[in-house]
C-alpha positions as CSV (number, residue, x, y, z in Angstrom):
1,X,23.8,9.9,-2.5
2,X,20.9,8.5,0.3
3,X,20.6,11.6,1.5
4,X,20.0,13.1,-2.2
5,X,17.3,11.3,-3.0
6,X,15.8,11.4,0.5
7,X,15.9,15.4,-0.2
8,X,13.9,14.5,-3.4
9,X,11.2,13.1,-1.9
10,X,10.9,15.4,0.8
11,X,10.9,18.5,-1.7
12,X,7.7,20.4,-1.2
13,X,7.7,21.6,-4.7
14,X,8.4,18.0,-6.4
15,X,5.6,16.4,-3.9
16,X,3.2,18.7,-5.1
17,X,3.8,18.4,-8.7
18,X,3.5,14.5,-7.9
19,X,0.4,15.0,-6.2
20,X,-1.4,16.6,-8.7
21,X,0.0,14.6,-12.1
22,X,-0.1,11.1,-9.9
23,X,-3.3,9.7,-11.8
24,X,-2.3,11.2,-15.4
25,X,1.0,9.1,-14.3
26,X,-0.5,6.2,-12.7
27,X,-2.5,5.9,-16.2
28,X,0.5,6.3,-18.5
29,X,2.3,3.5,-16.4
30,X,-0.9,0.9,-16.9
31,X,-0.3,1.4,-20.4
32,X,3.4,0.8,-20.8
33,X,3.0,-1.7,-18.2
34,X,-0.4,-3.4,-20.1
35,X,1.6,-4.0,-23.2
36,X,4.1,-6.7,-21.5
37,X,1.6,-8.2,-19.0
38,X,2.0,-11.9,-19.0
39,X,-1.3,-14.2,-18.8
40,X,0.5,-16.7,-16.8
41,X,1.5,-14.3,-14.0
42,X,-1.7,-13.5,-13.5
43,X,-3.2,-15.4,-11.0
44,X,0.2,-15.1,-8.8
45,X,0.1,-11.3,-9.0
46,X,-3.8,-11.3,-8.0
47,X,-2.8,-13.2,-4.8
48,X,-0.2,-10.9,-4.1
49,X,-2.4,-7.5,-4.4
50,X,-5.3,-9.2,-2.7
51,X,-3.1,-10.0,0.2
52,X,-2.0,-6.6,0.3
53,X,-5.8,-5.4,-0.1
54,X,-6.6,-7.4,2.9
55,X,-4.2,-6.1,5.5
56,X,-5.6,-2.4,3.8
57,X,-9.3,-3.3,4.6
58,X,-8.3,-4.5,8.2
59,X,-6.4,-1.3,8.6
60,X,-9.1,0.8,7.6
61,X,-11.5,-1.4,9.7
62,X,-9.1,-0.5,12.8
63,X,-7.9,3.5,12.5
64,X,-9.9,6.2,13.4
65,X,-7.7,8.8,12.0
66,X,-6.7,12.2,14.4
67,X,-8.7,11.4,17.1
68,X,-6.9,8.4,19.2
69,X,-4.4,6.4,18.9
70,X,-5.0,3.0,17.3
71,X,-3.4,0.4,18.9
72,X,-5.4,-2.6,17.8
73,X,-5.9,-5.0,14.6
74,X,-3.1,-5.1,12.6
75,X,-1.4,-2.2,14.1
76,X,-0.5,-4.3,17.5
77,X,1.8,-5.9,15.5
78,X,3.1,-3.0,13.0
79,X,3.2,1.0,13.1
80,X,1.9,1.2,9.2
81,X,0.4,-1.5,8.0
82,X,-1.5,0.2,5.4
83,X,1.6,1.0,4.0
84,X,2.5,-2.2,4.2
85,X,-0.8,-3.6,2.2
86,X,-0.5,-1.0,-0.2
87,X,3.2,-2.5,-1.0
88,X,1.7,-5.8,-1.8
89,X,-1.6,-4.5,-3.6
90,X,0.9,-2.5,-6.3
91,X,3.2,-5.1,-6.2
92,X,0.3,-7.7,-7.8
93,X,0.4,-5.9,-10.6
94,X,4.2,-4.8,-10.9
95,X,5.0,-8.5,-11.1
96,X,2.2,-9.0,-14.3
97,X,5.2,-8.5,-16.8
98,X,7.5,-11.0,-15.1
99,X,10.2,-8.8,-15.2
100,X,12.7,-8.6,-12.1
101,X,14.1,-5.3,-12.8
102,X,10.8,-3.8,-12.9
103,X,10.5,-5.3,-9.3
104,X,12.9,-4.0,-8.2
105,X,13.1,-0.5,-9.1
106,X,9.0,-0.4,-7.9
107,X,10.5,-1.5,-4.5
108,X,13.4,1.4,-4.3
109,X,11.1,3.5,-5.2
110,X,8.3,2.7,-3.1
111,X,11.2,2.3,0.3
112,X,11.9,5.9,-0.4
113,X,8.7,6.8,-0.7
114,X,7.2,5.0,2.1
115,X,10.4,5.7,4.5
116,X,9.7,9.4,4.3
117,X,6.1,9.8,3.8
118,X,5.9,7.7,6.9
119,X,8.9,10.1,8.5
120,X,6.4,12.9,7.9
121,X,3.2,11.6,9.2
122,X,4.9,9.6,12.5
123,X,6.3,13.6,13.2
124,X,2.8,15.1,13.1
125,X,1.4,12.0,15.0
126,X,3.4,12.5,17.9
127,X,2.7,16.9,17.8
128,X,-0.9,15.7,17.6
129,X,-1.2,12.6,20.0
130,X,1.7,12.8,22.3
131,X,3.4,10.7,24.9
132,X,1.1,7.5,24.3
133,X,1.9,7.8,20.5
134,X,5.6,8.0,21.4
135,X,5.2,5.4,23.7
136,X,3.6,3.0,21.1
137,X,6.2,4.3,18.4
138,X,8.9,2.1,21.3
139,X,7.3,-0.7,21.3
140,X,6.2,-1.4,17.9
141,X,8.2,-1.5,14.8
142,X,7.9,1.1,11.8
143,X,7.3,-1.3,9.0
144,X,8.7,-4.8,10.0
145,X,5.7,-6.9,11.9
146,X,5.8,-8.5,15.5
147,X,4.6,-11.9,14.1
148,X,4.6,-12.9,18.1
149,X,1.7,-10.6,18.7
150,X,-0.4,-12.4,16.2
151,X,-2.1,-13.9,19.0
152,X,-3.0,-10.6,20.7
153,X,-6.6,-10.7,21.5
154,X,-6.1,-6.8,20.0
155,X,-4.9,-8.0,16.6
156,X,-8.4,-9.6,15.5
157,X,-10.2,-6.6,15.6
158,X,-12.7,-5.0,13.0
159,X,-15.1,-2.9,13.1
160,X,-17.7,-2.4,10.0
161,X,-18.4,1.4,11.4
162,X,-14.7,2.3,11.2
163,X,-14.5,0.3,7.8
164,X,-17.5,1.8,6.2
165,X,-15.9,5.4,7.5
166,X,-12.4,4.7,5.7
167,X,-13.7,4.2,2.5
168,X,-12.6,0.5,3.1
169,X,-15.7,-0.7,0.9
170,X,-14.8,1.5,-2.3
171,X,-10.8,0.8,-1.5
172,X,-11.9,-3.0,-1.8
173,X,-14.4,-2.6,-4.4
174,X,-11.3,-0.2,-6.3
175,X,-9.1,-2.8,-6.1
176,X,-11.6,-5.8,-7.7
177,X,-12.6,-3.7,-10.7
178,X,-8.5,-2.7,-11.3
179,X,-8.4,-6.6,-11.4
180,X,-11.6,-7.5,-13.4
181,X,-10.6,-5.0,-16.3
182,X,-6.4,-6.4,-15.8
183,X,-8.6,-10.0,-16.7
184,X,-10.6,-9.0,-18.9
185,X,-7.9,-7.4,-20.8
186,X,-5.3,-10.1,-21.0
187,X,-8.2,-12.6,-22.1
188,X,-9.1,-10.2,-25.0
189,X,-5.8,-9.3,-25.9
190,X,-4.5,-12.6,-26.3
191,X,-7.6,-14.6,-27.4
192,X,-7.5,-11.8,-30.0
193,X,-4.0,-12.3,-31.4
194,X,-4.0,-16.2,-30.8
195,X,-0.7,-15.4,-28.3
């Protein structure tokens, strides 16, 4: 049954039609999702996706993608951490309605994506930087993070540069907006019909 929907999110055909309807999906999802929001979760889920939005700037603040291998900020301590961050920032929101089942399915869903879209990338990684990738893929962990690295002299790097390159500005500045209008919204909404 694993191996089933592993297949599924592996199928070229079925990433590619996800690929190209992800924002009309993304969009439907706010909607369904906007409906149910509760006003008192949101401060709690802001937290959460601004944690995750954090550990996404200081990843895109440390990897210069294709060239070299990054082995510093937040990637001493774990292989993806954007992946990581990107958990949290999604999971901000996913918690807004308050509702455990939609937690939970967000999370199996998001495992199976991230298990295999990481499968994918670590395989071309290693064709592309070689013995010192594989190297670093033994000593540090896929997705869990070394928390007894944390005072690696490595770990507290950042670089604007690299930041600036990686979009990291417009990723943060992305990420306030989603929350401003997620505000704005459940003040309106609610002041509207007195809820």
């Amino acid at each position: 049954m694993l191996q089933v929907v592993h297949n599924l999110f592996n199928h070229p055909g079925l990433r590619k039609l996800f690929l190209r309807l992800r924002y009309p999906i993304l969009i439907i999802l706010v909607i369904l999702l906007a409906s149910i929001m509760k006003p008192q979760m949101l401060l709690t889920g802001f937290l959460i996706s601004m944690f995750g939005e954090f550990i996404q700037v200081w990843s895109f603040a440390s990897l210069v993608k294709n060239e070299e291998l990054t082995a510093r900020g937040p990637y001493v301590m774990v292989r993806n951490p954007m992946y990581l961050g990107r958990f949290f920032l999604v999971l901000g929101v996913i918690i807004l309605p308050g509702n455990i089942y939609i937690v939970v399915i967000y999370t199996l869903f998001y495992y199976f994506y991230m298990v295999n879209r990481v499968k994918r990338e670590e395989s071309r990684l290693a064709k592309l930087l070689g013995q010192p990738y594989q190297d670093y893929c033994q000593r540090t962990n896929p997705f869990w993070p070394t928390f007894s690295r944390l005072f690696n002299k490595e770990v507290w790097f950042w670089s604007w540069r690299v930041c600036f390159m990686n979009n990291g500005h417009w990723n943060f500045l992305s990420a306030i907006i989603v929350w401003a209008t997620i505000y704005v919204y459940l003040n309106n909404f609610f002041s509207l019909f007195g809820s």
